[in-house]
C-alpha positions as YAML, in Angstrom:
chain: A
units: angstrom
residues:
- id: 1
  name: UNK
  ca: [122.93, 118.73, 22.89]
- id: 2
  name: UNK
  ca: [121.07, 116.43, 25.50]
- id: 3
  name: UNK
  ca: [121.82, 113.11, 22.80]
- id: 4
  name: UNK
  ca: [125.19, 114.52, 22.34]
- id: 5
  name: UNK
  ca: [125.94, 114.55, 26.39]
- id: 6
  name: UNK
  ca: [124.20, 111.09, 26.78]
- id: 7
  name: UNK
  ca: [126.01, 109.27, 23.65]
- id: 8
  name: UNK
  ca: [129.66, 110.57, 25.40]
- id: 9
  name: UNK
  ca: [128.99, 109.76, 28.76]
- id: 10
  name: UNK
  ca: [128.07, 106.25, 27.40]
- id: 11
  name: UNK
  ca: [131.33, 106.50, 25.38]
- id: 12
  name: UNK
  ca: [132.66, 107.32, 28.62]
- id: 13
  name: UNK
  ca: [131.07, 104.17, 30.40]
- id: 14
  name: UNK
  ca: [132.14, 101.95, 27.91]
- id: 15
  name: UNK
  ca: [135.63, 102.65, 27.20]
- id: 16
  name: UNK
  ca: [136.45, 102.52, 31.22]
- id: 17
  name: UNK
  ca: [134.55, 99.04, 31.59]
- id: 18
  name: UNK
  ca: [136.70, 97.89, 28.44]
- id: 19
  name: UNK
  ca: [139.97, 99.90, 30.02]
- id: 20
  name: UNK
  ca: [139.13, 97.94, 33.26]
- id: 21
  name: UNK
  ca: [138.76, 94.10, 31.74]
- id: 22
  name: UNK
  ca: [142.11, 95.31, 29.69]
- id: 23
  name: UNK
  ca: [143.88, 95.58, 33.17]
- id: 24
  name: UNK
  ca: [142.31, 92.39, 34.95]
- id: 25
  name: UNK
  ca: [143.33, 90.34, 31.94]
- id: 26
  name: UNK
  ca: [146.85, 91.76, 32.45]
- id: 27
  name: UNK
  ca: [146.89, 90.79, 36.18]
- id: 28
  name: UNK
  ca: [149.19, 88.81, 37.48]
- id: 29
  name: UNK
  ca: [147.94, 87.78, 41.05]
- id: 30
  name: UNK
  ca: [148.76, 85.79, 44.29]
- id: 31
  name: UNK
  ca: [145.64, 83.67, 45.90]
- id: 32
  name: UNK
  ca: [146.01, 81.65, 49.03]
- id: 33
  name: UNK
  ca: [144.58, 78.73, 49.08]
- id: 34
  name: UNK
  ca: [145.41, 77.30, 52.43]
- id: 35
  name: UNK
  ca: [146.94, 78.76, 56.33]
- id: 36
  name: UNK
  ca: [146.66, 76.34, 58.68]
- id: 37
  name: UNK
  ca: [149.89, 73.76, 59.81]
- id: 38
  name: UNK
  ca: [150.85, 71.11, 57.39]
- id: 39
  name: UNK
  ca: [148.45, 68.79, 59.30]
- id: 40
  name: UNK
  ca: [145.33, 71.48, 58.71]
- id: 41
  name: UNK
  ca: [142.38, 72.64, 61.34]
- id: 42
  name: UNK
  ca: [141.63, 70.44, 63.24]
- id: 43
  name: UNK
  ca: [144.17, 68.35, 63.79]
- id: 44
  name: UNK
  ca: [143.98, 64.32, 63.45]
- id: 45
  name: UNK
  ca: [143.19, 63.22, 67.41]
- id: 46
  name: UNK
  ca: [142.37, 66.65, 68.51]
- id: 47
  name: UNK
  ca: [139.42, 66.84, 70.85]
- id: 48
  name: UNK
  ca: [140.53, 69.64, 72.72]
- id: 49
  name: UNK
  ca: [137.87, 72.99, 72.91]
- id: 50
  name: UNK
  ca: [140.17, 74.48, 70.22]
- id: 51
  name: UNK
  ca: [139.72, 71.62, 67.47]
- id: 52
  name: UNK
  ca: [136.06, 71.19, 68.33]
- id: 53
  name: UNK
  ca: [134.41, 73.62, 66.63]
- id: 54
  name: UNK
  ca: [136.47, 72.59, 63.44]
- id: 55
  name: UNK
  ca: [135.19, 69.13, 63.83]
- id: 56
  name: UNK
  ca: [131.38, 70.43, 64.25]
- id: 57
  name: UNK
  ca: [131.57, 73.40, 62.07]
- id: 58
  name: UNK
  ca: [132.96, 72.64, 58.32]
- id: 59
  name: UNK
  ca: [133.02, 76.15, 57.50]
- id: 60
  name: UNK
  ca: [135.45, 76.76, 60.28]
- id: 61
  name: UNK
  ca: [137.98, 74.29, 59.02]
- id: 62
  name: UNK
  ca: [141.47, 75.36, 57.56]
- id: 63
  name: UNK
  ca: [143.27, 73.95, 54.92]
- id: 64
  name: UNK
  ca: [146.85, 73.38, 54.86]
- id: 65
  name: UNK
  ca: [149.18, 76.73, 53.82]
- id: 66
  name: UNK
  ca: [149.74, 76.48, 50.32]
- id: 67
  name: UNK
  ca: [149.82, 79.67, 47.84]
- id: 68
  name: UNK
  ca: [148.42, 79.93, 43.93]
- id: 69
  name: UNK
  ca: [149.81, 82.58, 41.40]
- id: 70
  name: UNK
  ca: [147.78, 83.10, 38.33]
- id: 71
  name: UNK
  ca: [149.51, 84.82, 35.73]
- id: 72
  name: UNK
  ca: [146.23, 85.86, 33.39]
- id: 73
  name: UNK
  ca: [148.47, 87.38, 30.59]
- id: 74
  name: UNK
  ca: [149.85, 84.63, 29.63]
- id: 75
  name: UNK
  ca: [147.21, 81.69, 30.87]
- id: 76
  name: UNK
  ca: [149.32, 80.36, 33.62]
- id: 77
  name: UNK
  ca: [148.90, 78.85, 36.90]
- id: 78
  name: UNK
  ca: [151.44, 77.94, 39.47]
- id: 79
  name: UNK
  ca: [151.13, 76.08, 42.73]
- id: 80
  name: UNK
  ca: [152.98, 76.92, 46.06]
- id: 81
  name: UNK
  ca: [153.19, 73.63, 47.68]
- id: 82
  name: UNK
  ca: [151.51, 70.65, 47.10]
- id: 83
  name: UNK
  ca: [150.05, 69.80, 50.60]
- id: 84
  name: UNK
  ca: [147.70, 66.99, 52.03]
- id: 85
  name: UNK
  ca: [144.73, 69.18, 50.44]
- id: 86
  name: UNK
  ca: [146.04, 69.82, 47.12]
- id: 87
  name: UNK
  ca: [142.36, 68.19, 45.98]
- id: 88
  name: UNK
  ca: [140.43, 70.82, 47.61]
- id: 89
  name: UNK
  ca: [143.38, 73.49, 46.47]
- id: 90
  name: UNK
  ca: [143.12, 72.91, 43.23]
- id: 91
  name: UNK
  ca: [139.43, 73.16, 42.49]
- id: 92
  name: UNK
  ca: [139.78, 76.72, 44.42]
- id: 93
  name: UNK
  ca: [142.13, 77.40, 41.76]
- id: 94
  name: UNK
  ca: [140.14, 76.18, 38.63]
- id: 95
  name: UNK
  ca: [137.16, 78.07, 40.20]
- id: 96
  name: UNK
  ca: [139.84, 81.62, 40.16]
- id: 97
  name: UNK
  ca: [141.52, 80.30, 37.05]
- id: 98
  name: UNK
  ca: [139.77, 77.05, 34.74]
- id: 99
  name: UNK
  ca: [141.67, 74.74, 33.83]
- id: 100
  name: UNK
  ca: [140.61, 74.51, 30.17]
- id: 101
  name: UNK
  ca: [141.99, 77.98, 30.11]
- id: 102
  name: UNK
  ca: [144.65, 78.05, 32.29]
- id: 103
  name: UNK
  ca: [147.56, 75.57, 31.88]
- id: 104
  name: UNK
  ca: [148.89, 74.33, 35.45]
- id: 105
  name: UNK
  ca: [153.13, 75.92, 34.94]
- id: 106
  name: UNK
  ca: [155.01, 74.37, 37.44]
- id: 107
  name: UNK
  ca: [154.08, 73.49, 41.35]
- id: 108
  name: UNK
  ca: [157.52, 75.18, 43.99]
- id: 109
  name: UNK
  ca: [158.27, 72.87, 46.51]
- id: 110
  name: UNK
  ca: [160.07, 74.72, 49.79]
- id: 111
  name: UNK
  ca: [161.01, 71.66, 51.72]
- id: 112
  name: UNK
  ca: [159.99, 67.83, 52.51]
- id: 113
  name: UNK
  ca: [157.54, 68.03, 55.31]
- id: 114
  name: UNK
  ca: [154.40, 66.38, 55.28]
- id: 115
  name: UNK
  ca: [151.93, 69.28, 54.81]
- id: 116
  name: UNK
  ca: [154.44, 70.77, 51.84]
- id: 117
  name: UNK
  ca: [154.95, 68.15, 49.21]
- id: 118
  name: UNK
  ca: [152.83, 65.11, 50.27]
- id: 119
  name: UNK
  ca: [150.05, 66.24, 47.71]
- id: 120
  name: UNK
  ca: [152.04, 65.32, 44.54]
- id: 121
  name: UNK
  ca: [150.79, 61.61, 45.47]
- id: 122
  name: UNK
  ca: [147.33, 63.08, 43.42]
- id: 123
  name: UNK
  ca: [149.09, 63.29, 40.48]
- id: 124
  name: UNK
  ca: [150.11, 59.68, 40.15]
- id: 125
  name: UNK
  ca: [148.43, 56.81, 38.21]
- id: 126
  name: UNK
  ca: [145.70, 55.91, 40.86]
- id: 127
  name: UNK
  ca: [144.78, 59.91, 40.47]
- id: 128
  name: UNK
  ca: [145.24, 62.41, 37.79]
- id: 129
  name: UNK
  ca: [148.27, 60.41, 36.13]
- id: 130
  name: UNK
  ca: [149.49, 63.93, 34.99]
- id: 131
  name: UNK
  ca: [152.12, 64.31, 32.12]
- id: 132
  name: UNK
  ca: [155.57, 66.32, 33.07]
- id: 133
  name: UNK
  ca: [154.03, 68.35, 35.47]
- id: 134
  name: UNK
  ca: [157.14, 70.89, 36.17]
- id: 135
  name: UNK
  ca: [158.27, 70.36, 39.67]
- id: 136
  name: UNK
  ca: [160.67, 72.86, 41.05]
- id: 137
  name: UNK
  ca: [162.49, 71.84, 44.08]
- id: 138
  name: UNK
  ca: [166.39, 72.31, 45.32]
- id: 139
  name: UNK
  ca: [168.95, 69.68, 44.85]
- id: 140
  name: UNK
  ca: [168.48, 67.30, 48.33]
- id: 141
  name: UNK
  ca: [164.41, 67.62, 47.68]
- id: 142
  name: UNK
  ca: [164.78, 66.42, 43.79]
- id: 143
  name: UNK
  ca: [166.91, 63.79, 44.89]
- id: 144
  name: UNK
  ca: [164.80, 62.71, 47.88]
- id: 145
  name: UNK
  ca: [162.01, 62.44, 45.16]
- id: 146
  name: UNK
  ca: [163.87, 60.89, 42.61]
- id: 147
  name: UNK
  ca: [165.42, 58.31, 45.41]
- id: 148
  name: UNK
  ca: [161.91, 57.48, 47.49]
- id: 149
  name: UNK
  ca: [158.76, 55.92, 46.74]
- id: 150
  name: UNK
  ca: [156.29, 56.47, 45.76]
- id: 151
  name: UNK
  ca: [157.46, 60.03, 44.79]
- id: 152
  name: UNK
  ca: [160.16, 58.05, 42.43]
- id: 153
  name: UNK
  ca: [157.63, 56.39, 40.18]
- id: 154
  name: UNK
  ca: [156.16, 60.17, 39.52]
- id: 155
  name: UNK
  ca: [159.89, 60.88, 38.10]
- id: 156
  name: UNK
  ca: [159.75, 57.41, 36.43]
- id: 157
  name: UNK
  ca: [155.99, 57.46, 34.87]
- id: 158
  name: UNK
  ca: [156.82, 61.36, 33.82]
- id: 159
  name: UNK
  ca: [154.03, 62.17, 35.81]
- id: 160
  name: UNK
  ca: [156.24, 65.29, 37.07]
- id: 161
  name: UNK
  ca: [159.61, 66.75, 35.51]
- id: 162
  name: UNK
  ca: [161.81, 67.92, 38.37]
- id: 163
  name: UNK
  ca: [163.19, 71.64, 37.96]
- id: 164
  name: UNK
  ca: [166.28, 72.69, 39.29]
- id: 165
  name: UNK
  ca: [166.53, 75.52, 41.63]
- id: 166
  name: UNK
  ca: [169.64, 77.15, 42.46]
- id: 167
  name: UNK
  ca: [169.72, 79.35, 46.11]
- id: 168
  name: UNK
  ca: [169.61, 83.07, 45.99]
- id: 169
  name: UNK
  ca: [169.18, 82.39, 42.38]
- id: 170
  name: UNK
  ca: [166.32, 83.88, 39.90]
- id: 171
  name: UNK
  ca: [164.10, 81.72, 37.95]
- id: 172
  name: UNK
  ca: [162.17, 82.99, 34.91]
- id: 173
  name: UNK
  ca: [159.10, 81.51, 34.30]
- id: 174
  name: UNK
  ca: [158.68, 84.46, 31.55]
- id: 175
  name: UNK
  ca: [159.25, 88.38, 31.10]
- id: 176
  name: UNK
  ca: [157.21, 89.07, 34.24]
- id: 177
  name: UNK
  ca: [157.08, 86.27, 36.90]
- id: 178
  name: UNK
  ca: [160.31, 85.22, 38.16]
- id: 179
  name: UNK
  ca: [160.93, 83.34, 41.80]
- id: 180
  name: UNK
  ca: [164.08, 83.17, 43.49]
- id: 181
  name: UNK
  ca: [164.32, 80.24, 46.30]
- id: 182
  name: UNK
  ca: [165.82, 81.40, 49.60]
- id: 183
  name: UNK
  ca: [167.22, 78.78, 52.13]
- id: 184
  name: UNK
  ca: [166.61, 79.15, 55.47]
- id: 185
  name: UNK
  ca: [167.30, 77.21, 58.72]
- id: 186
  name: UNK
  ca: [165.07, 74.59, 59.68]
- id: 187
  name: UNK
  ca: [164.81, 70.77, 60.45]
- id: 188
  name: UNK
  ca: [165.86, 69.29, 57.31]
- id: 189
  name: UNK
  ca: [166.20, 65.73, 58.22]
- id: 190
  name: UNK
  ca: [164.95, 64.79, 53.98]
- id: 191
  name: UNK
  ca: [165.89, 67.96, 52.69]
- id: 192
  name: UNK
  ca: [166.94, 72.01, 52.73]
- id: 193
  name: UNK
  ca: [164.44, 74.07, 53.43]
- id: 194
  name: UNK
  ca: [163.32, 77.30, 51.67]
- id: 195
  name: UNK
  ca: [161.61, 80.42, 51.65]
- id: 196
  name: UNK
  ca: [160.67, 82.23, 47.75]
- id: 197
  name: UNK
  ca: [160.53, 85.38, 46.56]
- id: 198
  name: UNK
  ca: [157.89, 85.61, 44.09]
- id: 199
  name: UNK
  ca: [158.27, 88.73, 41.84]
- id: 200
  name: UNK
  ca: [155.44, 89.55, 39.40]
- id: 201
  name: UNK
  ca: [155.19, 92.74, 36.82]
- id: 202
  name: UNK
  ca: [154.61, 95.80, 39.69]
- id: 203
  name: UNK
  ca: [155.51, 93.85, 43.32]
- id: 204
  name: UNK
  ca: [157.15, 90.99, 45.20]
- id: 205
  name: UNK
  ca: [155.83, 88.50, 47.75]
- id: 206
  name: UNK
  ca: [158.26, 86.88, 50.05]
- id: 207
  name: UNK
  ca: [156.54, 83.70, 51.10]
- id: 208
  name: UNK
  ca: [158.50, 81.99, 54.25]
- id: 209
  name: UNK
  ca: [155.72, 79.23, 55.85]
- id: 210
  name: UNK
  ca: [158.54, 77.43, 57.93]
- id: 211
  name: UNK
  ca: [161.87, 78.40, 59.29]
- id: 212
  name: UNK
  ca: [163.49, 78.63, 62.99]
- id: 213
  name: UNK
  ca: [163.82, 81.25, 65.17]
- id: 214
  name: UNK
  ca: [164.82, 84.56, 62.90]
- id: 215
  name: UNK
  ca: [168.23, 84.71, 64.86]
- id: 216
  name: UNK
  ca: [169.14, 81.62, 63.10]
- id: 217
  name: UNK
  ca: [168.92, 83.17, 59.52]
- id: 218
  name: UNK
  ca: [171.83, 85.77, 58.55]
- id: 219
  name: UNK
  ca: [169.21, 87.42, 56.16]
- id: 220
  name: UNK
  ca: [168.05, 90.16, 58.28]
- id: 221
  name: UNK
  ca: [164.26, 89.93, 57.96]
- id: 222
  name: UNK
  ca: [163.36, 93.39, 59.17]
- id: 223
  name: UNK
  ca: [165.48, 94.83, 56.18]
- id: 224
  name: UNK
  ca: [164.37, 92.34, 54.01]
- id: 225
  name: UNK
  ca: [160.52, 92.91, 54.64]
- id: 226
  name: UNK
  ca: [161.48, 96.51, 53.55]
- id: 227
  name: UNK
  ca: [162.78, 95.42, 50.02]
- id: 228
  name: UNK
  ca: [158.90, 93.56, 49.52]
- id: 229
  name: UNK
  ca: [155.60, 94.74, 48.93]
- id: 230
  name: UNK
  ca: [154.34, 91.04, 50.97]
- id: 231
  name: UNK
  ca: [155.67, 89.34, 53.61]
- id: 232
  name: UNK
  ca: [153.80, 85.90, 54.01]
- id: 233
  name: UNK
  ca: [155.67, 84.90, 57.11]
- id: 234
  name: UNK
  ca: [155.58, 81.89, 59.32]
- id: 235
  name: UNK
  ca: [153.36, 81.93, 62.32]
- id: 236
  name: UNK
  ca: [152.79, 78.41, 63.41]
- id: 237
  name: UNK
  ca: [152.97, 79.55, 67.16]
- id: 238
  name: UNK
  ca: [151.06, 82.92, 68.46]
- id: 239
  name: UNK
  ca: [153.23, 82.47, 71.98]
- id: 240
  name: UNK
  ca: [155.26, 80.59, 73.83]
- id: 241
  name: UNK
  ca: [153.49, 77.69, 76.07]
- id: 242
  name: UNK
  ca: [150.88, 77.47, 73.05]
- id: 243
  name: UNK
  ca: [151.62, 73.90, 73.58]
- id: 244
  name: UNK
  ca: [151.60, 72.69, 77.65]
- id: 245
  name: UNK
  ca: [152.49, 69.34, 77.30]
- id: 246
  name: UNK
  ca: [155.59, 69.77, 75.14]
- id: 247
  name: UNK
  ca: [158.62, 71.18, 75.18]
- id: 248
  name: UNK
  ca: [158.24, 73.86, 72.72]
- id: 249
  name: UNK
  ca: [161.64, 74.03, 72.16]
- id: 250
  name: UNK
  ca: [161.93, 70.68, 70.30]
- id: 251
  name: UNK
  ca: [159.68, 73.07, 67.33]
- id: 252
  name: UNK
  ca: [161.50, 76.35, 67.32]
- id: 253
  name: UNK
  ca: [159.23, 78.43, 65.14]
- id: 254
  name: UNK
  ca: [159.03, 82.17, 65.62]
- id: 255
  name: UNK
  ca: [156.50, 82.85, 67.55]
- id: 256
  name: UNK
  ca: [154.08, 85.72, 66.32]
- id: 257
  name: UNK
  ca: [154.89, 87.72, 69.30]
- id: 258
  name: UNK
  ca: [158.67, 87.38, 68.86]
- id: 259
  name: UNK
  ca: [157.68, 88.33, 65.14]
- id: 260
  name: UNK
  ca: [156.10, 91.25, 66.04]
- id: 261
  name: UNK
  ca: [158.36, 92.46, 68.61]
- id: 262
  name: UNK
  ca: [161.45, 92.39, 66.30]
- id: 263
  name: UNK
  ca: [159.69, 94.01, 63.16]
- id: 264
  name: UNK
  ca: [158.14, 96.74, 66.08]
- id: 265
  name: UNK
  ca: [160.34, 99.28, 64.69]
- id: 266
  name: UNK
  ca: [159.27, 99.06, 61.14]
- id: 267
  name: UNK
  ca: [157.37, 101.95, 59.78]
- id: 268
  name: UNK
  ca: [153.26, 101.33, 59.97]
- id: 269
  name: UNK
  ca: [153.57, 100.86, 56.02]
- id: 270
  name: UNK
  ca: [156.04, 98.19, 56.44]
- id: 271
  name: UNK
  ca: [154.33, 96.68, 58.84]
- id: 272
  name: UNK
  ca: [151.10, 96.17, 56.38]
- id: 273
  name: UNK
  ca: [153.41, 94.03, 54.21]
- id: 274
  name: UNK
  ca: [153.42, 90.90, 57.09]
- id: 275
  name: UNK
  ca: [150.83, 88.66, 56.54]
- id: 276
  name: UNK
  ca: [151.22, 85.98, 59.33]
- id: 277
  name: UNK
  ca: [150.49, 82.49, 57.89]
- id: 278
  name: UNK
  ca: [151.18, 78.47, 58.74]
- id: 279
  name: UNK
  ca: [149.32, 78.67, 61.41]
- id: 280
  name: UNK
  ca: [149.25, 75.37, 64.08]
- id: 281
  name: UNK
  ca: [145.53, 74.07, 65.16]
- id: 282
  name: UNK
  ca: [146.86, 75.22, 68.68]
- id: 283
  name: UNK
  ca: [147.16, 78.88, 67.56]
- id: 284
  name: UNK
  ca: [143.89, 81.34, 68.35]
- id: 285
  name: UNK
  ca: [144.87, 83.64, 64.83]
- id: 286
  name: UNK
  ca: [142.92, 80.63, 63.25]
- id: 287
  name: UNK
  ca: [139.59, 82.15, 65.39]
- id: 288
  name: UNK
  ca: [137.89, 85.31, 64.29]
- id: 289
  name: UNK
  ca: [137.22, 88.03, 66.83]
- id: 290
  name: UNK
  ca: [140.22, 86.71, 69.23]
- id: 291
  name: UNK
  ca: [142.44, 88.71, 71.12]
- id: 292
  name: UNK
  ca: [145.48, 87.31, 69.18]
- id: 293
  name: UNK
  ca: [144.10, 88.73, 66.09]
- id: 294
  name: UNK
  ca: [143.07, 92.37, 67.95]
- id: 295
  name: UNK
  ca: [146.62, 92.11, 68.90]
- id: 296
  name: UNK
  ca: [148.04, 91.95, 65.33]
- id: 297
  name: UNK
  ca: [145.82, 94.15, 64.29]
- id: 298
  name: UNK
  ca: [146.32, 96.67, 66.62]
- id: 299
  name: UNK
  ca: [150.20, 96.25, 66.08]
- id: 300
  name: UNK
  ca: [150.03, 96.93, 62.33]
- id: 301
  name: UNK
  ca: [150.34, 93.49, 60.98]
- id: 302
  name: UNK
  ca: [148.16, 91.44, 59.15]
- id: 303
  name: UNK
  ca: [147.12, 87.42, 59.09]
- id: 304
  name: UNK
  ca: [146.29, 85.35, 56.13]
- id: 305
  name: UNK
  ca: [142.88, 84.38, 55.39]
- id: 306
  name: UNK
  ca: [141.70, 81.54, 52.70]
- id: 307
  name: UNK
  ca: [141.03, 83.68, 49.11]
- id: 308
  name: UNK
  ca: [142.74, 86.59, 50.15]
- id: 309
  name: UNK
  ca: [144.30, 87.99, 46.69]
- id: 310
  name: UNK
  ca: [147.42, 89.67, 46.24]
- id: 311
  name: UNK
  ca: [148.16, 91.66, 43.05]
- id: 312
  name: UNK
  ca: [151.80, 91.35, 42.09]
...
């Protein structure tokens, strides 16, 4: 009776450790591979006691906000923006998903701002000189690329291929990842700007890294955080006078406290769903153990961290 019991619980053992490495290889997950402001942590000429210990401390710098999704089904990987740090970026996401194993999909572009497309450059000739690496972008950012060097000779060397995206409209990558590009108002002196939903198998991520103040949008985003499981929302400023020397207004980001404030009456479950993100070098949610981070916290909300995973 005593082999009998041992020989089943082993059974047991076995056919949960298989059921369990059935389910992971079904996954289909959301990494982040970067938080900080298109310009990263520190900051290019920033000496100030906030940038300091970035510059003394590797460990303590932040790459710029750029999101993975690693579909493990079907042995695909897609980038969310290509920033200034897409070398680093990617070799986070061969280490989560090799590239001998996983082919790279398609890289979503949401608008043409330094820290959010500048990183295609590493795909060129004097880098990885890629072949038709699907680029999906919305009409004024695919013809800013296709117009522009030296993002034209990618288009011309079929380094990338240029995807169309539509607004408000779904794209199928296959039977369970689909993104839908929102467009939302910000300064879009090269190109429209947008936010994504990115719906996998079981949940959706809305990923919005840059967009004015939320009054600007007509998408209410307290109704709209209710429709997603995530809400990777931008948080480039914690307050207002984050910046002394400028007029803040001249950059009008929601800041995490006006964030906050307007979402306040969201349930404590909905409120779990915002995961602040983009944050500038300025902004104290890039230090642990701050207040601003006891604040969110305390509040209900959450803040990105680098190789936080997602399941979708």
């Amino acid at each position: 009776m005593k082999n009998f019991l041992s020989i089943f619980f082993l059974f047991v053992i076995f056919f949960n450790a298989q059921s369990s490495a059935s389910d992971q290889s079904l996954k289909v997950e959301l990494i982040v591979l970067g938080v900080a402001q298109d310009a990263g942590y520190p900051q290019i000429n920033c000496y100030q006691a906030h940038c300091i210990p970035g510059w003394q401390d590797h460990s303590k710098r932040k790459l710029a906000t750029s999101l993975a999704v690693v579909d493990r089904k079907n042995k695909q990987k897609y980038l969310f923006e290509a920033t200034p740090d897409i070398k680093q970026q990617m070799y986070l996401l061969h280490q989560a998903a090799p590239d001998l194993e996983y082919k790279l999909s398609g890289i979503f572009l949401t608008h043409a701002h330094m820290g959010h497309y500048t990183g295609l450059m590493h795909l060129g000739r004097e880098a990885a000189g890629t072949k038709n690496i699907p680029v999906y972008a919305m009409p004024k950012m695919r013809q800013f690329l296709t117009s522009n060097g030296p993002w034209s000779q990618l288009v011309k060397l079929n380094n990338i291929q240029l995807m169309p995206l539509i607004n408000n409209k779904k794209t199928s990558l296959n039977n369970s990842l689909h993104v839908t590009p929102l467009i939302v108002p910000h300064r879009d002196e090269y190109s429209e700007t947008v936010g994504f939903l990115i719906e996998g198998p079981n949940k959706i991520a809305l990923f919005i890294p840059d967009i004015d103040k939320w009054q600007k949008w007509k998408t209410n985003i307290a109704e709209l955080v209710q429709e997603v499981d995530y809400a990777l929302l931008d948080a480039t400023f914690f307050e207002n006078g984050e910046l002394p020397n400028r007029d803040m207004s001249e950059v009008p980001h929601p800041f995490v406290e006006e964030t906050m404030s307007l979402l306040n009456d969201l349930s404590m479950k909905d409120k779990s769903k915002v995961i602040f993100i983009h944050f500038n070098h300025s902004n104290p949610l890039l230090k642990e153990k701050s207040q601003a981070r006891r604040k969110v916290d305390m509040a209900g909300f959450r803040y990105a961290t680098e190789g936080m995973k997602l399941d979708l």
